[in-house]
C-alpha positions in Angstrom: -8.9 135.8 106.1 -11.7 136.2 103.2 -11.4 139.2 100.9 -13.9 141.9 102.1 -15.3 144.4 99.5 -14.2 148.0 101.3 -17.6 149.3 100.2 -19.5 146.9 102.1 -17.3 146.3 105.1 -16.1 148.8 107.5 -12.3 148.1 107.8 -9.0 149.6 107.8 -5.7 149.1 109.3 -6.0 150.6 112.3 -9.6 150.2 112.9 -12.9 147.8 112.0 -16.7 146.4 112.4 -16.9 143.8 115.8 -18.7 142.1 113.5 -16.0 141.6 110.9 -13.3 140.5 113.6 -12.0 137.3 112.5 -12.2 138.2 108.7 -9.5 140.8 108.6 -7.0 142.4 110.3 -6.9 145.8 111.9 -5.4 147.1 115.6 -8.8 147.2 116.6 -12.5 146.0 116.4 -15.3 148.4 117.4 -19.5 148.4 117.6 -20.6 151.0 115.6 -22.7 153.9 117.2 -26.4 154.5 115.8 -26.7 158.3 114.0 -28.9 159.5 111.7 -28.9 161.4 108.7 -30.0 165.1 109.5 -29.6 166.9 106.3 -31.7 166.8 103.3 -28.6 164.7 101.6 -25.5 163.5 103.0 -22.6 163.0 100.3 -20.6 160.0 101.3 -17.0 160.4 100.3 -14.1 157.9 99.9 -11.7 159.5 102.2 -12.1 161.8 104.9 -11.5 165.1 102.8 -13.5 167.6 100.7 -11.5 166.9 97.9 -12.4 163.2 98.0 -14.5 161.2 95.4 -18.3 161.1 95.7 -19.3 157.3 96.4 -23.1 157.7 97.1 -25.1 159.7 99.1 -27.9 159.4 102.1 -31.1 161.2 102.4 -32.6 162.6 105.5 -33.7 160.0 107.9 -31.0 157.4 106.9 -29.6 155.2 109.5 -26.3 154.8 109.9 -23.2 153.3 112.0 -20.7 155.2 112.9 -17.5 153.7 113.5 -15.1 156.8 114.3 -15.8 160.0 114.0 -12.5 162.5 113.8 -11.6 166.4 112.1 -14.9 166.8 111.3 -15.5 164.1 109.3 -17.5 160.2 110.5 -16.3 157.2 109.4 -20.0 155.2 109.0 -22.0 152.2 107.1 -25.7 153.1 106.1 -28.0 150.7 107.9 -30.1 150.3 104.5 -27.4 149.3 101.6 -24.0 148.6 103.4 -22.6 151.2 102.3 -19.2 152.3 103.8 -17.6 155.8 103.8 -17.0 159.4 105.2 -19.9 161.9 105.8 -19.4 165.1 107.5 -20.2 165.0 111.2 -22.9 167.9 111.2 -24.7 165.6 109.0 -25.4 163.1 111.6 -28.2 163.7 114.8 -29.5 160.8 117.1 -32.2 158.2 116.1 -34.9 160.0 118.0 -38.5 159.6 117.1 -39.1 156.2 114.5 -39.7 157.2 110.6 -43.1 156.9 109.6 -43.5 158.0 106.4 -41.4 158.5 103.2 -41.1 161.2 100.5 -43.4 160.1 97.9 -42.5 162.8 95.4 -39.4 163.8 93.9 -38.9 166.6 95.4 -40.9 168.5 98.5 -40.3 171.6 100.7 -40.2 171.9 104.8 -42.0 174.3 106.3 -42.0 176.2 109.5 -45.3 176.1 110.0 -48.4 174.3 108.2 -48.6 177.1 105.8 -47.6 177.4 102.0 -47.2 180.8 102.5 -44.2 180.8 104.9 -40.6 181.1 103.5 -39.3 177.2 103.2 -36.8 176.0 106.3 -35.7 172.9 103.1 -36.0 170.4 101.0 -36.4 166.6 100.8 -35.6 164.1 98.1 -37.8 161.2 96.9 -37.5 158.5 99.2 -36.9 160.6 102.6 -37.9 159.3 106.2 -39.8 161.3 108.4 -41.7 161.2 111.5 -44.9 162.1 111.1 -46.9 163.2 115.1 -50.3 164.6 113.2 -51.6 166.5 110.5 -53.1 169.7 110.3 -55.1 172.0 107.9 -54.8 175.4 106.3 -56.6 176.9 103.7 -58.0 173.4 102.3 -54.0 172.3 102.4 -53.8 168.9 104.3 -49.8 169.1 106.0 -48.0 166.4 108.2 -46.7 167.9 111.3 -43.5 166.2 111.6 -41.4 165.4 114.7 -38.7 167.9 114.0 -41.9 170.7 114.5 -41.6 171.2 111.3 -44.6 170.9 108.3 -44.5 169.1 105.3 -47.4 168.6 102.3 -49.0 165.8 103.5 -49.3 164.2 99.8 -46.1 164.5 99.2 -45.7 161.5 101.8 -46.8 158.1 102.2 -46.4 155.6 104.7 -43.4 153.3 105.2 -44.8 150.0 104.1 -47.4 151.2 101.4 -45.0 151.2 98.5 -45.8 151.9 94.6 -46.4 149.0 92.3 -44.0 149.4 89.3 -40.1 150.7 90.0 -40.3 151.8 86.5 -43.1 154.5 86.6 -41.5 155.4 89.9 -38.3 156.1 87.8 -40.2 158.0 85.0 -41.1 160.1 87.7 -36.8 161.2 87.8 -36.6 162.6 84.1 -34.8 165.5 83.2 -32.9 164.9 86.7 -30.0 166.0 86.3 -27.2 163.6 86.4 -24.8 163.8 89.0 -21.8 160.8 89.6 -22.5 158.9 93.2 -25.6 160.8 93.2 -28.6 159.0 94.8 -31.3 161.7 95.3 -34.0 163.6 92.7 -31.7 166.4 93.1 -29.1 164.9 91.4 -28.7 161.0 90.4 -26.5 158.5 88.6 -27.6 155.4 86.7 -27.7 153.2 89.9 -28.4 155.2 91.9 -31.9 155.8 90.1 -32.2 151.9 89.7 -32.1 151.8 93.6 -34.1 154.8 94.1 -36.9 153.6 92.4 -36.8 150.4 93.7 -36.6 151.3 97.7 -39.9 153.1 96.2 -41.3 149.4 95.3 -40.5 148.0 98.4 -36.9 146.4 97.4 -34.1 147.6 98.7 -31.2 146.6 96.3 -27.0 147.5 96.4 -25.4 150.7 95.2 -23.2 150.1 92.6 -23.8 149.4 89.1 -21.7 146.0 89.3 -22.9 145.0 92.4 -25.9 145.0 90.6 -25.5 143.5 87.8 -23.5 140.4 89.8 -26.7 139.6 91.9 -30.1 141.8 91.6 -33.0 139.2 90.0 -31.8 136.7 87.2 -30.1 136.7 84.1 -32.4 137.2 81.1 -31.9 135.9 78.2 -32.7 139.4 75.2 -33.5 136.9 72.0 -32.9 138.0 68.6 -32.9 141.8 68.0 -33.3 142.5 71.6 -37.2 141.0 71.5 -37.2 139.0 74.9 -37.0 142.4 77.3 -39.6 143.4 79.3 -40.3 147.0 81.2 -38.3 146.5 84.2 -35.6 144.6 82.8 -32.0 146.0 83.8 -29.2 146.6 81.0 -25.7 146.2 82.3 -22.8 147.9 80.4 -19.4 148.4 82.0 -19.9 150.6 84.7 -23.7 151.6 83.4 -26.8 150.4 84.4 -30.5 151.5 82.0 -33.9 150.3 82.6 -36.1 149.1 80.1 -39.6 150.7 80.4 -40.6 148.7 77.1 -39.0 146.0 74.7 -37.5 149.1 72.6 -36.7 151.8 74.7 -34.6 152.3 78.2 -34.7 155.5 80.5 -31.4 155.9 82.4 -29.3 158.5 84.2 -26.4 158.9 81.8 -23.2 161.4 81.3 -24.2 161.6 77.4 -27.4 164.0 78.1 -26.4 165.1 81.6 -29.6 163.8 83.3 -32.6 161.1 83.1 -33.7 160.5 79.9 -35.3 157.8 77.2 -33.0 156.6 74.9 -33.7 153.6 72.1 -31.9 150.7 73.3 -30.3 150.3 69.7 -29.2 153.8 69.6 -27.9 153.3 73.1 -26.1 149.8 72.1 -24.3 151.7 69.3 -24.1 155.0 70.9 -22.1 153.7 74.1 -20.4 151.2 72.0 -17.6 153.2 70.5 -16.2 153.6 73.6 -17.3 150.9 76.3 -18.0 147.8 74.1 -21.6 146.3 74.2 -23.8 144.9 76.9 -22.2 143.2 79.4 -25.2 141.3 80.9 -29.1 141.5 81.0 -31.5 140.6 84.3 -35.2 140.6 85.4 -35.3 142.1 88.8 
């Protein structure tokens, strides 16, 4: 048997991923059912419980796995990162229409209708799927008519496959956002969570986890004397935190010190975070 990493694998005792049989032990071996995230974000918890830990979190139009589903709660794996954990089961709808288009913006509203005017039925995150059917005008307002029936701004969207060119100004895009552990959305985010965020925005889809991160996303990068060999887009690893450079000085990250996304000098950050978690643990161009 070869270890498994629980976030990545779907496995317990009494229950695991066909396609893990052989690799570990558990009474039984299932195929996972196809769902779909039907809520503008799904928190993913550790155990099957209110109470439990916040891992990450899906956004609307997510696909998942689902493994067992029991109380009220479904044990899935997100189809996009691997992720493994317990979303509540009113969170999940079939895979109906095909996603289209993705939330462009961070943050847009749903509308009954294609009309501003009307009282909203939600809200999406940055990075959202939808299924767009057509598009329809009012007042000079250009919406996407959406599978659901429902109306979204239609340039708040763009289509899957037409992705920005720099993950950095995508994440500039997040400041002030307020921070939120295991948060993955531009309601609420933590530092890896906006590393992946703005990168699914760039076309790259990347793991969850700050140390899954720093074990394998791009190379390691060597920073030269006082710091001077980082780029924009170069990732800072610390224990358990994750910043992006968005110059050769300066980092923007989603960190527990301010509360949200913010700038931060990466010498200030270095001694700042130092007194408590030691200094950088690694350095890598994406």
């Amino acid at each position: 048997m070869t270890a498994c990493d629980r976030r990545l694998h779907a496995f317990r005792p009494d229950l695991a991923d066909v396609r893990l049989e052989g690799a570990v032990e558990a009474g039984r071996f299932v195929a996972g059912r196809p769902a779909r995230v039907v809520v503008h974000v799904a928190d993913v918890l550790r155990e099957p419980r209110i109470g439990a830990g916040l891992d990450t979190q899906l956004l609307y139009g997510d696909d998942v796995e689902v493994f067992d589903e029991a109380g009220g709660w479904a044990w899935i794996q997100s189809v996009r990162d691997g992720y493994v954990g317990y979303v509540p089961s009113p969170s999940l709808g079939a895979r109906m229409d095909a996603t289209t288009h993705l939330v462009n913006v961070p943050r847009t509203f749903l509308y009954p209708a294609p009309d501003l005017k009307l009282p909203r039925h939600g809200e999406l995150s940055l990075g959202s799927a939808v299924a767009v059917t057509g598009f329809a005008e009012t007042r000079g307002t250009r919406y996407a008519m959406l599978s659901t029936g429902e109306a979204a701004i239609a340039a708040h969207l763009r289509p899957l496959g037409d992705h920005a060119s720099d993950y950095v100004t995508v994440a500039e895009t997040l400041l002030m956002t307020p921070y939120l552990w295991g948060g993955a959305t531009a309601f609420g985010i933590d530092c890896s969570g906006l590393v992946q965020l703005a990168m699914r925005m760039a076309g790259r889809e990347v793991l969850r986890d700050s140390d899954m991160q720093a074990a394998g996303l791009g190379e390691p990068v060597e920073p030269g004397a006082n710091h001077s060999g980082l780029r924009r887009g170069d990732l800072v690893f610390w224990k358990g935190h994750v910043a992006i450079m968005t110059d050769a000085r300066t980092m923007i990250h989603a960190n527990g010190h301010t509360m949200m996304v913010s700038r931060e000098g990466l010498a200030e950050a270095i001694d700042r975070i130092g007194y408590l978690y030691g200094g950088p643990t690694g350095f890598r161009r994406p």
